[in-house]
TORLOGU-146092 format. One record per residue (C-alpha): residue number from 1; residue in one letter; x, y, z. Coordinates in pm, 1 decimal, padded with zeros to 6 digits. Each point is the difference from the previous one (the first is absolute). Layout:
% TORLOGU-146092
<rec nuti="NUM" vofi="A" u="X" v="Y" w="Z"/>
...
% end
This chain:
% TORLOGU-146092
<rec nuti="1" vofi="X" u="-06713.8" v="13664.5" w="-12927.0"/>
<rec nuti="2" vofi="X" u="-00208.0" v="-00129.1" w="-00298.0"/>
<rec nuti="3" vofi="X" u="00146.8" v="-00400.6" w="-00143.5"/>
<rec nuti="4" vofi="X" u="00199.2" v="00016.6" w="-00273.5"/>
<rec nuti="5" vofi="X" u="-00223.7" v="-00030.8" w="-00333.4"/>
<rec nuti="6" vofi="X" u="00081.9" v="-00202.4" w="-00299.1"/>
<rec nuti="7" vofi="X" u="-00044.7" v="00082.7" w="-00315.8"/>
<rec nuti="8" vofi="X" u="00092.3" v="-00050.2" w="-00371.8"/>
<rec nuti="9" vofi="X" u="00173.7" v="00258.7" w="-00202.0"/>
<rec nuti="10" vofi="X" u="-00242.2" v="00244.3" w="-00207.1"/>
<rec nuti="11" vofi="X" u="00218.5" v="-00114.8" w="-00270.0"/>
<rec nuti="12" vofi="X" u="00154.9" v="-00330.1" w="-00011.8"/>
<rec nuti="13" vofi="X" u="00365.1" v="-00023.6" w="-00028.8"/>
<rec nuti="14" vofi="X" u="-00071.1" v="-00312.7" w="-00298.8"/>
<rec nuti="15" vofi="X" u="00386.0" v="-00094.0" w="-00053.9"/>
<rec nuti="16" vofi="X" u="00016.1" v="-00085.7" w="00358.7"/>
<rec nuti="17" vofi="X" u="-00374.5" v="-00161.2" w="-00016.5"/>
<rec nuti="18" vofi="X" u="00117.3" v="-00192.4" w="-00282.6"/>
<rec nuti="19" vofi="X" u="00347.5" v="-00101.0" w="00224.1"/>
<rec nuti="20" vofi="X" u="-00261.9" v="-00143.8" w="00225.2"/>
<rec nuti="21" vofi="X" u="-00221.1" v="-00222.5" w="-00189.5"/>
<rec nuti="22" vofi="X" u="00359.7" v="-00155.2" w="-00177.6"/>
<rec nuti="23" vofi="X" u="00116.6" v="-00060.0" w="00334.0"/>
<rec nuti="24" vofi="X" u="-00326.8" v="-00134.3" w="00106.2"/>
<rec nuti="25" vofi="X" u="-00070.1" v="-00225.2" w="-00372.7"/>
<rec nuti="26" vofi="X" u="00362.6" v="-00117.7" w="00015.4"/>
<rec nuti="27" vofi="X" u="00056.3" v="-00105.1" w="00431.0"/>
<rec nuti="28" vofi="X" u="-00417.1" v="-00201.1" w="-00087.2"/>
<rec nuti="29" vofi="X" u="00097.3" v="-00165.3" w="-00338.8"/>
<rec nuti="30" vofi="X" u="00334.2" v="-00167.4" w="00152.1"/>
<rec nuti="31" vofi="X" u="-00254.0" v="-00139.6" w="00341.9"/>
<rec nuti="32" vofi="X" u="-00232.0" v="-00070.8" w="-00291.4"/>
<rec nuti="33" vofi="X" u="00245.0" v="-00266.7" w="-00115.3"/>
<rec nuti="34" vofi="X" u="00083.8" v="-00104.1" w="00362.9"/>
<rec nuti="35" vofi="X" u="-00334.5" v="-00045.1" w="00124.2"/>
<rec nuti="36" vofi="X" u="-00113.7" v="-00172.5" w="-00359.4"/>
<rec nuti="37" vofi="X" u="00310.4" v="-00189.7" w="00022.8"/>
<rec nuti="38" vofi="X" u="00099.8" v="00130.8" w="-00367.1"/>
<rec nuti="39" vofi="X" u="00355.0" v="00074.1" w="00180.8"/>
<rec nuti="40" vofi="X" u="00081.3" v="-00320.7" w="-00057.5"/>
<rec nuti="41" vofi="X" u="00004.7" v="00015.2" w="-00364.6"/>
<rec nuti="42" vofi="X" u="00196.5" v="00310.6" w="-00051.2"/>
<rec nuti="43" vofi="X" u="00255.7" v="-00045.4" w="00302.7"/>
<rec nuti="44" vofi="X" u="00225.3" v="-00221.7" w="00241.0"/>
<rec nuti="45" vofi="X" u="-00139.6" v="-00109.0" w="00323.6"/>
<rec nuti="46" vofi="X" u="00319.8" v="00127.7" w="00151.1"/>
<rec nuti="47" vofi="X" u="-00085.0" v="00303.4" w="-00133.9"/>
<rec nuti="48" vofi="X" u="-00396.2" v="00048.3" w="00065.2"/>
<rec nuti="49" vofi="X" u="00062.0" v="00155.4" w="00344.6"/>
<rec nuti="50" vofi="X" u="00154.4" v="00323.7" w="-00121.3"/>
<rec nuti="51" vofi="X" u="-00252.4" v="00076.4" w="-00287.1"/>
<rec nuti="52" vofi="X" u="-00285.9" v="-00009.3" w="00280.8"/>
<rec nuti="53" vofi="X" u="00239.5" v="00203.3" w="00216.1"/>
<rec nuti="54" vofi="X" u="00043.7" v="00239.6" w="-00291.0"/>
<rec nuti="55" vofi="X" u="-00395.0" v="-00014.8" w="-00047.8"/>
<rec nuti="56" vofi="X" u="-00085.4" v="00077.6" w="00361.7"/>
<rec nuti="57" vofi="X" u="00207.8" v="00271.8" w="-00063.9"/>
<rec nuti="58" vofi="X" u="-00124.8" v="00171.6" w="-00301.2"/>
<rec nuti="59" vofi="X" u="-00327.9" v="-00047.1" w="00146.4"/>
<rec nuti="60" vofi="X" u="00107.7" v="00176.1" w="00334.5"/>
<rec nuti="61" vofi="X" u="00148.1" v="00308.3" w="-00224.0"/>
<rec nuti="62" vofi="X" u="-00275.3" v="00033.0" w="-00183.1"/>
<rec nuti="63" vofi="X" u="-00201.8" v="-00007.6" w="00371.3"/>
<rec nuti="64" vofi="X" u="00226.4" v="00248.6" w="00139.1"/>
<rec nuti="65" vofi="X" u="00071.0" v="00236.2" w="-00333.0"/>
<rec nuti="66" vofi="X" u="-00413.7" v="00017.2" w="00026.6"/>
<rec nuti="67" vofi="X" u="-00016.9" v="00128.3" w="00371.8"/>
<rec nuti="68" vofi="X" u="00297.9" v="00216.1" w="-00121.4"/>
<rec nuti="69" vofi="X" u="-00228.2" v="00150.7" w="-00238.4"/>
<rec nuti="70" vofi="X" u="-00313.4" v="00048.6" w="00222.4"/>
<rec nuti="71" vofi="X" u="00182.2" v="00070.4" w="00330.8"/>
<rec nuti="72" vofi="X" u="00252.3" v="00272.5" w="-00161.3"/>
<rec nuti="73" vofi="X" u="-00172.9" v="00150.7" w="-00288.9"/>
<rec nuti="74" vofi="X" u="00288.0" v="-00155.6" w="-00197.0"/>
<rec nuti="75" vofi="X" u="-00032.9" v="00240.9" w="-00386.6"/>
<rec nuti="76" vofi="X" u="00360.4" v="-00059.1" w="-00108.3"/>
<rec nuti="77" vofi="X" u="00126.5" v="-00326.1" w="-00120.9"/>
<rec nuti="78" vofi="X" u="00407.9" v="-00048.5" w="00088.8"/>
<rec nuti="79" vofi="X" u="00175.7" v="00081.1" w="-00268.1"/>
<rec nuti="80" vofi="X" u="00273.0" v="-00267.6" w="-00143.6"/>
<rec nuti="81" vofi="X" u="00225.5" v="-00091.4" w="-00289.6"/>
<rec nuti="82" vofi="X" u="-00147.9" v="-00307.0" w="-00254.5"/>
<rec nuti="83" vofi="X" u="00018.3" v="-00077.9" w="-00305.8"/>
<rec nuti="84" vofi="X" u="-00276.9" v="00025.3" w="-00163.1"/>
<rec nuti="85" vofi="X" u="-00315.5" v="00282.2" w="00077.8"/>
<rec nuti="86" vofi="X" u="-00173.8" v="-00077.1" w="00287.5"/>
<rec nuti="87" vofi="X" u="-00286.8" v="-00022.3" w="-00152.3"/>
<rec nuti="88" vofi="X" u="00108.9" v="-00280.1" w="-00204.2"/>
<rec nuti="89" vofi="X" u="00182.9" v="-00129.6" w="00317.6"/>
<rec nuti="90" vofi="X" u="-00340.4" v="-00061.4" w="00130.8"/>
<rec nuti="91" vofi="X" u="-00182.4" v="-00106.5" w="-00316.8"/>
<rec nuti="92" vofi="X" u="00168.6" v="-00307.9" w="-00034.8"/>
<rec nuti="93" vofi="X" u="00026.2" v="-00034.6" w="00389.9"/>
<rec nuti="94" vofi="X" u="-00381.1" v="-00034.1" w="00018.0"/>
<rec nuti="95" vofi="X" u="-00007.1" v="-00143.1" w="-00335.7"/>
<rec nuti="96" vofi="X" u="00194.3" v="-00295.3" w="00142.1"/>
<rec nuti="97" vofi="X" u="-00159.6" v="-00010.9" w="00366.7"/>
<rec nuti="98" vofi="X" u="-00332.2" v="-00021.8" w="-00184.0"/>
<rec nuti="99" vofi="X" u="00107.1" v="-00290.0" w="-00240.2"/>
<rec nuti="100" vofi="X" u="00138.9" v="-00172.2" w="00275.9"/>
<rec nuti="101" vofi="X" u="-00326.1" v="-00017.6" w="00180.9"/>
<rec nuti="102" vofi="X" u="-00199.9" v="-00117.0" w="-00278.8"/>
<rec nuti="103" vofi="X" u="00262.6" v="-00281.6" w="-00147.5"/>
<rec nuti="104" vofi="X" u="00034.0" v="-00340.6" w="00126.1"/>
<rec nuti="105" vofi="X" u="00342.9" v="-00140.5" w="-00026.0"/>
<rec nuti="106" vofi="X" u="00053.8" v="-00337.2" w="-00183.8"/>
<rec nuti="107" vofi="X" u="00262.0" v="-00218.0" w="00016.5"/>
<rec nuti="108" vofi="X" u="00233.8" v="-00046.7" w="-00325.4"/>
<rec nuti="109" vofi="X" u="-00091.7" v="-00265.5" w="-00255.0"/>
<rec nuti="110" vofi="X" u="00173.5" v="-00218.7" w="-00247.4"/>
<rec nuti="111" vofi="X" u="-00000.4" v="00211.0" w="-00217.0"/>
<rec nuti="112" vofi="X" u="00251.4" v="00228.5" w="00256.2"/>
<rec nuti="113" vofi="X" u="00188.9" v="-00325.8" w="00057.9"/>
<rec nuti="114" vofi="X" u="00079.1" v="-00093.1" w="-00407.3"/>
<rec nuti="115" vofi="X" u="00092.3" v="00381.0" w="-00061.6"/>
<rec nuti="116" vofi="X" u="00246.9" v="00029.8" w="00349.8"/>
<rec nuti="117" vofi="X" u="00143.1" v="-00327.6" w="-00082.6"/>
<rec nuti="118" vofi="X" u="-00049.1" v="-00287.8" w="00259.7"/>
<rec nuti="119" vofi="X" u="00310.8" v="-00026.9" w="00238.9"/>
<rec nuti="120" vofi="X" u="00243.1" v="-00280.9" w="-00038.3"/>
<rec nuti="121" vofi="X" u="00109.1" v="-00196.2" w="00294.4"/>
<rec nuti="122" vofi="X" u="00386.1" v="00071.2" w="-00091.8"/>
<rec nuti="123" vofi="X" u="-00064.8" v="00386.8" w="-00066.0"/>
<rec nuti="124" vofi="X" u="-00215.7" v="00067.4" w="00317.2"/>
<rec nuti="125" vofi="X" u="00174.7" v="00245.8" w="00171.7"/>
<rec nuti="126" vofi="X" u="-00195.8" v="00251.1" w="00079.6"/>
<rec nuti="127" vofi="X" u="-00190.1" v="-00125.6" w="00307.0"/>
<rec nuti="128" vofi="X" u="00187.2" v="-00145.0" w="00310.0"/>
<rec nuti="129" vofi="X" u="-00128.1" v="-00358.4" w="00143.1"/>
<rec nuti="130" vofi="X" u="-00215.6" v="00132.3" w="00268.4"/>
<rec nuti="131" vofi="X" u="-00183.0" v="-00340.8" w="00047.0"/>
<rec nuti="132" vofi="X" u="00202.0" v="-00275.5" w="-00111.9"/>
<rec nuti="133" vofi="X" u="00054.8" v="-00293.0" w="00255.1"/>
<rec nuti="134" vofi="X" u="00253.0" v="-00278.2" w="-00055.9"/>
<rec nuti="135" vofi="X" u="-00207.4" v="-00228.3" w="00093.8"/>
<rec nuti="136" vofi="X" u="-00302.2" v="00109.6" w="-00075.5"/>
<rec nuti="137" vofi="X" u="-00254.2" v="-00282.6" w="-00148.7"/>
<rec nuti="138" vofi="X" u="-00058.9" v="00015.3" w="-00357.1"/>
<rec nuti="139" vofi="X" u="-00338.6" v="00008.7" w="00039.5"/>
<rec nuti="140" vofi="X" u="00027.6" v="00301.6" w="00159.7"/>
<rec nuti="141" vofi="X" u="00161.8" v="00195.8" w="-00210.4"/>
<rec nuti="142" vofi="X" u="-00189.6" v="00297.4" w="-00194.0"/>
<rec nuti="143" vofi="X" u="00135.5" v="00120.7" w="-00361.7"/>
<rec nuti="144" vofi="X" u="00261.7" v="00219.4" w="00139.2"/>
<rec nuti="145" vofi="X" u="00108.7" v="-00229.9" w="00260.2"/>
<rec nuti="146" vofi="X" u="00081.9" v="-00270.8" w="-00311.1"/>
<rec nuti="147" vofi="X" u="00127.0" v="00281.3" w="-00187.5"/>
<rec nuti="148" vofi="X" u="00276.3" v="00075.9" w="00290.3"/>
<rec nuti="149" vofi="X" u="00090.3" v="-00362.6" w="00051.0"/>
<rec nuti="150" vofi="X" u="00044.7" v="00022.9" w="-00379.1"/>
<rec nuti="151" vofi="X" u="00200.9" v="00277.4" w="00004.2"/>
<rec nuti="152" vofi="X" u="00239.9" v="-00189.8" w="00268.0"/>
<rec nuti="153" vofi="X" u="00041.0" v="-00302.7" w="-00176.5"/>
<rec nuti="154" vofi="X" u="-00135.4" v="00046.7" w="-00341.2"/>
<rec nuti="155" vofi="X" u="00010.7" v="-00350.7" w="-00140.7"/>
<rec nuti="156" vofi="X" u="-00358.9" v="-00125.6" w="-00068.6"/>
<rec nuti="157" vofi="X" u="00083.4" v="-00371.3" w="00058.7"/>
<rec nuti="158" vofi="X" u="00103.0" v="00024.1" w="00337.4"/>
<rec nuti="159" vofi="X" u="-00377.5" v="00081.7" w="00034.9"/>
<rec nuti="160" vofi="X" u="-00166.7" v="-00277.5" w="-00161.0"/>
<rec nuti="161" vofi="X" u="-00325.2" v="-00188.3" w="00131.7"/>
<rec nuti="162" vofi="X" u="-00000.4" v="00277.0" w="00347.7"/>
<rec nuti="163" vofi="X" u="-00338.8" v="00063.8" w="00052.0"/>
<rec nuti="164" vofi="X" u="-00152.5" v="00348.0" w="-00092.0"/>
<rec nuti="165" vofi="X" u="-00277.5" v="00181.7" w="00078.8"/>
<rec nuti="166" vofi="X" u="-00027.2" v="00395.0" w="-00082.4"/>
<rec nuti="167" vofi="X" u="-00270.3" v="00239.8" w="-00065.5"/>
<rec nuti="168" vofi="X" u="00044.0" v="00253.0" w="-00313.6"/>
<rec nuti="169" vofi="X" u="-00130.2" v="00159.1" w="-00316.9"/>
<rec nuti="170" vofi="X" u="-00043.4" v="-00159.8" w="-00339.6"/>
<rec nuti="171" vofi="X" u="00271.3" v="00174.7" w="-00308.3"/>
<rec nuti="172" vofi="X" u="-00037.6" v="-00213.4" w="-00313.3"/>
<rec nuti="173" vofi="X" u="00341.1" v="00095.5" w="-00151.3"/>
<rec nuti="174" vofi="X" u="-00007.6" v="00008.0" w="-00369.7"/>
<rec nuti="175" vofi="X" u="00263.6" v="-00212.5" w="-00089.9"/>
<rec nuti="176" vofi="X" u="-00105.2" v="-00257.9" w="00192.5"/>
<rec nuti="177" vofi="X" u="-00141.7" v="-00357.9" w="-00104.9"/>
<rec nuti="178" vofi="X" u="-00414.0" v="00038.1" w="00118.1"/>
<rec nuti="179" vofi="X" u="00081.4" v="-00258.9" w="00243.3"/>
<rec nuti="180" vofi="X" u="00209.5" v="00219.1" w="00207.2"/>
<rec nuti="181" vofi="X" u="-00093.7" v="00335.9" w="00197.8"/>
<rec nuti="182" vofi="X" u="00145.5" v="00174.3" w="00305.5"/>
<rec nuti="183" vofi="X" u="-00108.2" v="00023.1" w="00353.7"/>
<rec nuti="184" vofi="X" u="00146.5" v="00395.0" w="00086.2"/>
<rec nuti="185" vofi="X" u="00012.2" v="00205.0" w="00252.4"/>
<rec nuti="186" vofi="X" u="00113.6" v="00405.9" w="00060.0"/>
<rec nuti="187" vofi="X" u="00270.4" v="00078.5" w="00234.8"/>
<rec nuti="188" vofi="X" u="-00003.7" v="00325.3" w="00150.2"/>
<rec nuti="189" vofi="X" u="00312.8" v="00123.7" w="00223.7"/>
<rec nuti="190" vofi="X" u="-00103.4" v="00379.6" w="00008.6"/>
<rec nuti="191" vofi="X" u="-00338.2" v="00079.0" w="-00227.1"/>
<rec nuti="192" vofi="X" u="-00177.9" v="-00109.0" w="-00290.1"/>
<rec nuti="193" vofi="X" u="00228.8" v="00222.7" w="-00227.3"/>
<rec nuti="194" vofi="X" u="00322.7" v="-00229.0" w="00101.5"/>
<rec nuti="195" vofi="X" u="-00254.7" v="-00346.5" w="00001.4"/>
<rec nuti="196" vofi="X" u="00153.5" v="-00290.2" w="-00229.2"/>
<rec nuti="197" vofi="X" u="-00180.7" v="-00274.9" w="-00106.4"/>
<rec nuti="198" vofi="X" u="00177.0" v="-00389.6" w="00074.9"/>
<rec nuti="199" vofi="X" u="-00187.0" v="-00283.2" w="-00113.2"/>
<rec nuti="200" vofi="X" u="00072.6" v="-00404.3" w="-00060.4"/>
<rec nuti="201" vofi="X" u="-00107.2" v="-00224.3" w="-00281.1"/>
<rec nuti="202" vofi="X" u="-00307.5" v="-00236.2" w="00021.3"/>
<rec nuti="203" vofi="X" u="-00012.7" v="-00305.7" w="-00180.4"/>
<rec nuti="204" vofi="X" u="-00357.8" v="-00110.2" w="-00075.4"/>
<rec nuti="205" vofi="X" u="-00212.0" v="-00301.7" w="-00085.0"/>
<rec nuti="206" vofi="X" u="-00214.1" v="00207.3" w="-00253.6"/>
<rec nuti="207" vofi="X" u="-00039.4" v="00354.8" w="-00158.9"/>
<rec nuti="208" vofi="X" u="00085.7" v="00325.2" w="00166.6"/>
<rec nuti="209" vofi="X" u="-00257.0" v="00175.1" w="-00134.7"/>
<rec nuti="210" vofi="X" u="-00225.1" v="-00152.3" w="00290.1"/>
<rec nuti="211" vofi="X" u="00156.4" v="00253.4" w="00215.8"/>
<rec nuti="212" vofi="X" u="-00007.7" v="00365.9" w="-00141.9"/>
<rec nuti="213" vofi="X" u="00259.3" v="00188.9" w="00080.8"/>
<rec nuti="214" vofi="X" u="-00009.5" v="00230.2" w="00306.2"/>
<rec nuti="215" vofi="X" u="-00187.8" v="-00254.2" w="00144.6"/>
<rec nuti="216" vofi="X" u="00127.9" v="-00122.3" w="00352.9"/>
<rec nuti="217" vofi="X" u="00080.0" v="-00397.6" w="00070.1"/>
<rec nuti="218" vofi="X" u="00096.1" v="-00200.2" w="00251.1"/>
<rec nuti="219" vofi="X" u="00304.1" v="-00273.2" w="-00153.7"/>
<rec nuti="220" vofi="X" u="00030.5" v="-00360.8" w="00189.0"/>
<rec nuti="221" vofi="X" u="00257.1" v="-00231.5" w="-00160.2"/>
<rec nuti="222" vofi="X" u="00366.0" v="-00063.1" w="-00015.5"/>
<rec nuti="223" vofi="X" u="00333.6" v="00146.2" w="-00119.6"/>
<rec nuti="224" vofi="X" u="00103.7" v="-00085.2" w="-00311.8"/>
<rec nuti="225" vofi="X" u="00273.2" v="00083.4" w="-00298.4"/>
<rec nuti="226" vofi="X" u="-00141.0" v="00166.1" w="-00303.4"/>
<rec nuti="227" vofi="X" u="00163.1" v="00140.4" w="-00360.0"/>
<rec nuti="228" vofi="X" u="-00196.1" v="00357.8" w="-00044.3"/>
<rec nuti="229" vofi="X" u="00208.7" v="00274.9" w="-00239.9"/>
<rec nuti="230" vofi="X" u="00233.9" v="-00225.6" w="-00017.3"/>
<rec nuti="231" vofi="X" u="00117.3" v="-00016.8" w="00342.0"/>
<rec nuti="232" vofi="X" u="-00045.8" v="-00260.2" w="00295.0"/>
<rec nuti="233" vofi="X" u="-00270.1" v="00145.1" w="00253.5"/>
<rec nuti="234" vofi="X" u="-00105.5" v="-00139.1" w="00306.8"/>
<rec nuti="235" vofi="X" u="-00400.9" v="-00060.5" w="-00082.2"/>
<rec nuti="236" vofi="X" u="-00268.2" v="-00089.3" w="00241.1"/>
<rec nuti="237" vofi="X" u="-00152.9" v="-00335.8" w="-00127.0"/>
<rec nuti="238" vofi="X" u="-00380.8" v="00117.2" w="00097.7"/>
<rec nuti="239" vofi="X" u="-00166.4" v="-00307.4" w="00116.8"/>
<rec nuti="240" vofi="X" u="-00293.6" v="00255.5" w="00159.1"/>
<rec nuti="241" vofi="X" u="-00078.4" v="00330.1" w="-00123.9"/>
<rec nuti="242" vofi="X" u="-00287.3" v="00176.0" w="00103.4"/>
<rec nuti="243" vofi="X" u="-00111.4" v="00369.6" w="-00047.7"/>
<rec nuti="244" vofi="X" u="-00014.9" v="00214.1" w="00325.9"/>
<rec nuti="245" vofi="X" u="-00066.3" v="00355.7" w="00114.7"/>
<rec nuti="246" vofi="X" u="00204.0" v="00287.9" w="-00005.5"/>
<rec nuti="247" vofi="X" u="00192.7" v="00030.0" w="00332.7"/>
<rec nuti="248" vofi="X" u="-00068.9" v="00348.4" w="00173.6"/>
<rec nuti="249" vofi="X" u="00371.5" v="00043.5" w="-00041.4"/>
<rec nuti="250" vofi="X" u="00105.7" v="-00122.9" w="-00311.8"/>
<rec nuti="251" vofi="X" u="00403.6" v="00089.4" w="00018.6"/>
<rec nuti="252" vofi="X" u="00269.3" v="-00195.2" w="00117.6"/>
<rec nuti="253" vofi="X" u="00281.1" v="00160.4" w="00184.9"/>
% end
């Protein structure tokens, strides 16, 4: 009995050829981002295991719609119900999986923080303490972590001369004396779409425009009480301030 011969269709079925290579764009740009590390920028840690489950995936349909193809001289695509034309259905499918392997993911700027408003300690409801420790040394604490402890007990003098020491971006708010910037970071509980930028004040011993914004800093120095818009902030007293690198992931969370 002669082996079983494989061969491609005389004439290509292309809807279902074109199912294939959006499968197979879409399952390699999401293990593009996990293998770059990109994931990091556009989702939670939590949640990084299921997009490279769902990537695996996609790439294993595409695999098997392929063999599906070859193996059973598949010529008719499965009908379904949608929305739109399926041939616009997988124009902007493949429009999309093709962007998404050529972009490169930044995190937000200040710009994103001054137009989404910077969280206040006494509004910050949206996130759950996930890392705050009683007794957890000042020193230790990252932006969100003083942010939390703010958002327990929210009066800035209970604070005053604790040691701090945080990594974050540079936002020159406009209304702001040029003496003053703030250190910020963005928290992301889900994705970047839900991300919210929190940030503290940084008194300094010159101008702010020696550190652009966007740029990242490391702030040494102590707690302190400051007037800003005409409210009483807790303010870092920056006794060092030094510029650093961009963490690899540059969200709190």
């Amino acid at each position: 009995m002669a082996p079983k011969r494989f061969f491609l269709p005389k004439s290509l079925p292309w809807p279902v050829v074109l199912d294939i290579l959006a499968l197979l764009l879409w399952g390699l740009m999401i293990l593009r981002y996990w293998v770059t590390g990109l994931m990091a920028v556009l989702l939670h840690p939590d949640y990084h295991w299921l997009a490279i489950t769902a990537g695996w995936l996609l790439l294993g349909m595409a695999i098997w719609r392929a063999i599906a193809l070859v193996r059973l001289r598949q010529t008719v695509p499965t009908e379904h119900i949608a929305l739109l034309p399926r041939q616009w259905s997988l124009a902007i499918l493949l429009a999309v999986a093709v962007f998404g392997l050529i972009y490169v993911p930044r995190p937000f700027t200040s710009d994103t923080a001054l137009a989404r408003g910077i969280a206040e300690p006494a509004g910050l409801t949206r996130s759950q303490p996930q890392r705050f420790v009683r007794n957890t040394p000042p020193e230790e604490r990252s932006i969100i972590d003083w942010i939390r402890t703010l958002n327990v007990y929210p009066e800035p003098d209970a604070y005053a001369d604790q040691p701090v020491n945080v990594v974050g971006f540079v936002i020159h708010p406009p209304n702001w004396p040029n003496d003053y910037l703030m250190v910020a970071r963005f928290v992301l509980t889900c994705c970047a779409a839900d991300a919210y930028p929190v940030g503290l004040p940084v008194k300094l011993s010159g101008d702010r425009s020696t550190y652009p914004s966007d740029s990242w800093i490391q702030v040494i120095g102590t707690m302190t009480t400051e007037t800003l818009d005409q409210q009483r902030r807790l303010t870092i007293a920056a006794t060092t301030l030094e510029t650093v690198e961009e963490p690899s992931n540059p969200y709190e969370f």
